[in-house]
N, C-alpha and C positions, 0 to 999 in steps of 0.2 A: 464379765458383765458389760455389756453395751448400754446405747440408748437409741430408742426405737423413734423415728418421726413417724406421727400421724397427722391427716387433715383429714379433708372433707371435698365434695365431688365439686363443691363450687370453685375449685383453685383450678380444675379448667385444665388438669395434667393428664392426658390419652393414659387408655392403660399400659399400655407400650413407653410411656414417660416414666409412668410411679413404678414398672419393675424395673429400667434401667436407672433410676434414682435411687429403688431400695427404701421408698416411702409406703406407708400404708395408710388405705383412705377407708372413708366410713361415708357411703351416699346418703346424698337427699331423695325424697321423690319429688315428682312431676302427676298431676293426675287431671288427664284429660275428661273431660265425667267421672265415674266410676271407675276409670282404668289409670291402672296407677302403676308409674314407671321407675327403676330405679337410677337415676342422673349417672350417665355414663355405662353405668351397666346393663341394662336391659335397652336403653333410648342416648342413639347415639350423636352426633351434632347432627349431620344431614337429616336423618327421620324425623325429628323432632321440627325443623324447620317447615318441613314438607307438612307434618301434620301439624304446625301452628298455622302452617297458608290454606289450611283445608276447615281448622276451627268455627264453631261460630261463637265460642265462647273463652273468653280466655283461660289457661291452664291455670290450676292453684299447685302451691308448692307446699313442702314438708319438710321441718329439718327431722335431723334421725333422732331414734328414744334416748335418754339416759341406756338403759340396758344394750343396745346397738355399738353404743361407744365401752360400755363397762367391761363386752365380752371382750372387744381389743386388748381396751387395759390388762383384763387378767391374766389374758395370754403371755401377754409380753413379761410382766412381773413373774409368773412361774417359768419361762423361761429365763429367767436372771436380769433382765435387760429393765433400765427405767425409762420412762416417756414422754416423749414432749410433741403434746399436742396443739396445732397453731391450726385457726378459723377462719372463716370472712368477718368481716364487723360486725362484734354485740350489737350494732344500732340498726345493721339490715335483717339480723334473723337469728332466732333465737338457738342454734346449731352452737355457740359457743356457751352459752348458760346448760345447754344437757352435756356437755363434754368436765363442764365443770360439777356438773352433780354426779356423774358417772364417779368422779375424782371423788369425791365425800362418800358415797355409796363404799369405797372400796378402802378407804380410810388409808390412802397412802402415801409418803412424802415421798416418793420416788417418781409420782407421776405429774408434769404441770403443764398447764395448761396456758396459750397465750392468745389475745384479741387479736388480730393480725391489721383491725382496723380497714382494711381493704377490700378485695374481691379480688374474682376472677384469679388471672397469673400474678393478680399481685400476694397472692395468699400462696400461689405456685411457686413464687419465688420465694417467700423465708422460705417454704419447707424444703426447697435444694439447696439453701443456706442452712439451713436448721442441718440437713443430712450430711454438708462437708465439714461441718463442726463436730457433728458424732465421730465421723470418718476420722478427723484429726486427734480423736480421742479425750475431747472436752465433755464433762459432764451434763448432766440435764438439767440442772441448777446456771449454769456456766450458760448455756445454748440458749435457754429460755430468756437470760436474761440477753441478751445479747440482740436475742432476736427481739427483744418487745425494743430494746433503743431502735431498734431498725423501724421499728412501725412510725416513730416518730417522724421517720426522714424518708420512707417511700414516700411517692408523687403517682398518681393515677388521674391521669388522662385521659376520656373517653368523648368520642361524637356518636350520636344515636343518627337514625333516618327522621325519627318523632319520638316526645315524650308521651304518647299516650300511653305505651306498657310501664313507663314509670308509674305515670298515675293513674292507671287502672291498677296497679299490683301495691298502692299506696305506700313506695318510695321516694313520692316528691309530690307537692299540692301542688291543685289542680290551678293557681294562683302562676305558679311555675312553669307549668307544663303550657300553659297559651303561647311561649314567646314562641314556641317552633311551629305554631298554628299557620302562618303565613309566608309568602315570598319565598318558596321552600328554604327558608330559615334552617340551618340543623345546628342544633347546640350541639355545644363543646361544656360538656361534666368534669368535676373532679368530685376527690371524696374528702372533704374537710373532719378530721378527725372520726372518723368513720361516714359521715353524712356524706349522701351526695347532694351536691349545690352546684349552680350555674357556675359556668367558669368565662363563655364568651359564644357567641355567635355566627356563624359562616352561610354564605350564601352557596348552598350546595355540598353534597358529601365531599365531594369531588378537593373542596379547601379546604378538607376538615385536617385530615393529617398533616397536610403543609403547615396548616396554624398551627397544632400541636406541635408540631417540630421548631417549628417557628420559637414558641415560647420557651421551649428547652435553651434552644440556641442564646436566647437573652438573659439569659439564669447563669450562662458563660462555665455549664461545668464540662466537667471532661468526663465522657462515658467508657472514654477506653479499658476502664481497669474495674468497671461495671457488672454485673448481670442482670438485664435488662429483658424485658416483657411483652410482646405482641399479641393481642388476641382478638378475633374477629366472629363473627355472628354469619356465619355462612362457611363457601370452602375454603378448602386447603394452597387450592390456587390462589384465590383472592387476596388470602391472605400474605401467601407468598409475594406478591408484587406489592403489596404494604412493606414485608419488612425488606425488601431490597429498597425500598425510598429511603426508611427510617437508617439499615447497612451505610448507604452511599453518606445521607445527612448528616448524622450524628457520630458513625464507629464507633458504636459500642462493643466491650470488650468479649460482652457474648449475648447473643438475645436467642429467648426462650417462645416460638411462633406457636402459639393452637389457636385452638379452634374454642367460641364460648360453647360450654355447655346449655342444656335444657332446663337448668334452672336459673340461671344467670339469663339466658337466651329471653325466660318467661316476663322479666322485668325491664330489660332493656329492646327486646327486638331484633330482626334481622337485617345486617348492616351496620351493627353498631362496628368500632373499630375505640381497642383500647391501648395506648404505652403507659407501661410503667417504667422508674427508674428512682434511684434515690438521690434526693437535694443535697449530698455531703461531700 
């Protein structure tokens, strides 16, 4: 008997990531009008970008059913294995309340379920922790809990271009979202016990990761023994010349570079630019 890791398409892991991790995910959609995409699978970062710059309405999102998450569970229990499912934050989307009704639907103590409090790679990251815990052969009682102390202690860092897809996608008031209205301002987010709240202000994207690096560096921890988070709202190149700043700045002991997804993408924007990393 094993124990199986699940997530969900918001942790922003390529499919090429969850079969080299050995993770299994369960998407969200994306629904442009009437046309509805499945996060990652059907709608991949570049398309998605290209058809938010061609919208004239913003996309609406969908976490998956109860039944979506249930047929996972059942698989993995008849094949002997129990599981441990970790989210984005209960407080951005209701994705981790069906995974926990899935869990009651099937009336099992073998399967649990954890808030990951986060996003994006920072939900990427338990579940490649959550998977080296299985790997080392720690239970799923053992993994879940381990990984919910982690939630306490990730750090999620992000700069947007603008918060209007915050507050068009009603993850931040509209109270909030004015301060990047001017002097191309671009905020610097974090996510306060799953919330996202201001964090600080730069003039230009251009200082946004410098800041973000910046505040790591004054926190005085050491990343080197880390698994740490890159994730960016556009390519692969861009991204790349991000995390050789954050490589050179910081040394962390491994960092994890994608791409945000079409659902993460629908709230945040293109250009946004997020690290993660844990405060311990």
């Amino acid at each position: 008997m094993g124990v199986t890791i699940v997530t969900d398409s918001t942790c922003d892991l390529s499919p090429q990531m969850l079969s080299e991790f050995g993770i299994k995910m369960v998407p969200l959609r994306v629904f442009f009008g009437e046309e509805a995409y499945r996060d990652w699978v059907e709608l991949d970062p570049v398309s998605f970008y290209q058809k938010l710059g061609q919208a004239t309405e913003l996309p609406r999102t969908s976490q998956p059913s109860p039944e979506e998450f249930a047929n996972i569970f059942k698989q993995e229990l008849e094949n002997g294995n129990e599981v441990v499912s970790i989210h984005l934050s209960s407080k951005l989307s209701g994705t981790f309340n069906s995974a926990c009704l899935a869990r009651d639907m099937l009336d099992s103590s073998k399967i649990f379920v954890v808030d990951g409090k986060t996003a994006s790679i920072g939900t990427g990251i338990l579940a490649i922790l959550a998977k080296r815990l299985a790997d080392e052969g720690k239970s799923a009682k053992e993994i879940a809990e381990r990984i919910t102390k982690k939630t306490d202690t990730i750090r999620h860092l992000f700069a947007v271009e603008t918060l209007e897809y915050l507050k068009k996608g009603g993850r931040i008031s509209t109270a909030k979202a004015t301060i990047g209205n001017i002097l191309n301002i671009k905020p610097i987010l974090h996510l306060v016990d799953g919330v996202v709240e201001p964090f600080d202000k730069v003039r230009g994207m251009k200082r946004a990761l410098p800041r973000i690096i910046e505040e790591v560096k004054k926190k005085g921890l050491d990343l080197k023994n880390q698994l740490c988070g890159l994730s960016y709202a556009g390519s692969l190149d861009e991204a790349s010349e991000y995390a050789n700043m954050v490589k050179q700045e910081l040394s962390p002991g491994e960092l994890i570079v994608t791409q945000i997804g079409s659902v993460i993408g629908t709230y945040v924007g293109p250009g946004t630019v997020a690290f993660i990393f844990f405060e311990e």
